[in-house]
N, C-alpha and C positions, 0 to 999 in steps of 0.2 A: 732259219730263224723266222718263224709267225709274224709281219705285219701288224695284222689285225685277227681277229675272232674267227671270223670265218674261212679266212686262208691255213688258220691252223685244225681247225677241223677237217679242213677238204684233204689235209696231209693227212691227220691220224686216221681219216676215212681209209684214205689209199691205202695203208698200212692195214688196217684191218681187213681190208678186199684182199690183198695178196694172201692172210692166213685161211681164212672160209670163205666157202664154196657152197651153193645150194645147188640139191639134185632134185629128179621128180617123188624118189622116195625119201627124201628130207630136204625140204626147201628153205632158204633167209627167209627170213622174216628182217624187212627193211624197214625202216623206221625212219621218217622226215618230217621235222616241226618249224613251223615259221610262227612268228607272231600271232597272228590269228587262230590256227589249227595246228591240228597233229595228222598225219598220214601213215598209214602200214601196210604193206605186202607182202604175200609170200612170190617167191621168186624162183622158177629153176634156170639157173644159171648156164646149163647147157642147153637147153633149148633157146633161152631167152624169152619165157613167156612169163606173166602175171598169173598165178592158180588163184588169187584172190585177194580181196584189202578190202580197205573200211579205211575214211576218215570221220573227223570229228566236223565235218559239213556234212555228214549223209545224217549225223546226231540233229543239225540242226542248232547247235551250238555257236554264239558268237566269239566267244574267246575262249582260249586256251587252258584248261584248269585241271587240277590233277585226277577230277572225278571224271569229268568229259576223256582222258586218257584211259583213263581203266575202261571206263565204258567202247571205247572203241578195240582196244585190247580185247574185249571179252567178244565183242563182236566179230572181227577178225577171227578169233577162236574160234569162235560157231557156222560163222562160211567155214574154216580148214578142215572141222570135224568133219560135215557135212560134205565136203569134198573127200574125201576119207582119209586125208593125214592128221598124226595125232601129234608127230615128231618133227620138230623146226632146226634150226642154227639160226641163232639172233645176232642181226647186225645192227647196232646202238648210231651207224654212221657216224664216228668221231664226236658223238655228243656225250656228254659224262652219264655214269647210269645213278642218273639222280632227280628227282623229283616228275616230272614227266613220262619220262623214257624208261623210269624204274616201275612206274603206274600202268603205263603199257603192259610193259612183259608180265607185273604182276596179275594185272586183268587178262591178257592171254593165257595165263598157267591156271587161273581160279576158274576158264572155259574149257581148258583138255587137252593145252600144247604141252609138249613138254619140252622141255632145251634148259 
């Protein structure tokens, strides 16, 4: 039973870690938002390394808004292209795929991810 808000995300996180996996030929794309900003990665999971991200502080942005998410979403995309992956697996980390987090992935797919 969830507590509070973020104890019950940190569980559907877990949850969705144990189904996908990112490799070096198709990496997560991880997704983390706090009050102020949004953050994204791509991730291979067996190495353990970062291939790339963008947040909404590299925008230069003070708060959180659904344009400043596309925009980094699309940013994101354009390091990944440029690193030469086209193909992700998205991980939402336990946050609902709604307003923010749906702005991301849609700004990543309007730059050349596909997932």
């Amino acid at each position: 039973m969830a507590f509070n808000k973020n104890s019950r995300r940190l569980r559907i996180k877990k949850s969705i870690r144990r189904k996908i996996n990112g490799t070096d030929s198709r990496p997560r794309l991880s997704v983390f938002k706090s009050n102020t900003g949004i953050y994204a990665q791509l991730v291979d999971d067996l190495k353990g390394h970062t291939l790339a991200q963008a947040s909404s502080k590299e925008l230069g942005a003070k708060n959180n808004t659904i344009s400043v998410s596309k925009e980094v979403g699309k940013k994101l995309a354009e390091r990944a292209v440029a690193n030469g992956f086209d193909s992700v697996v998205f991980d939402r980390s336990g946050y609902l795929y709604h307003g923010n987090v749906k702005a991301l992935a849609d700004g990543a797919r309007e730059g050349g991810l596909k997932f």
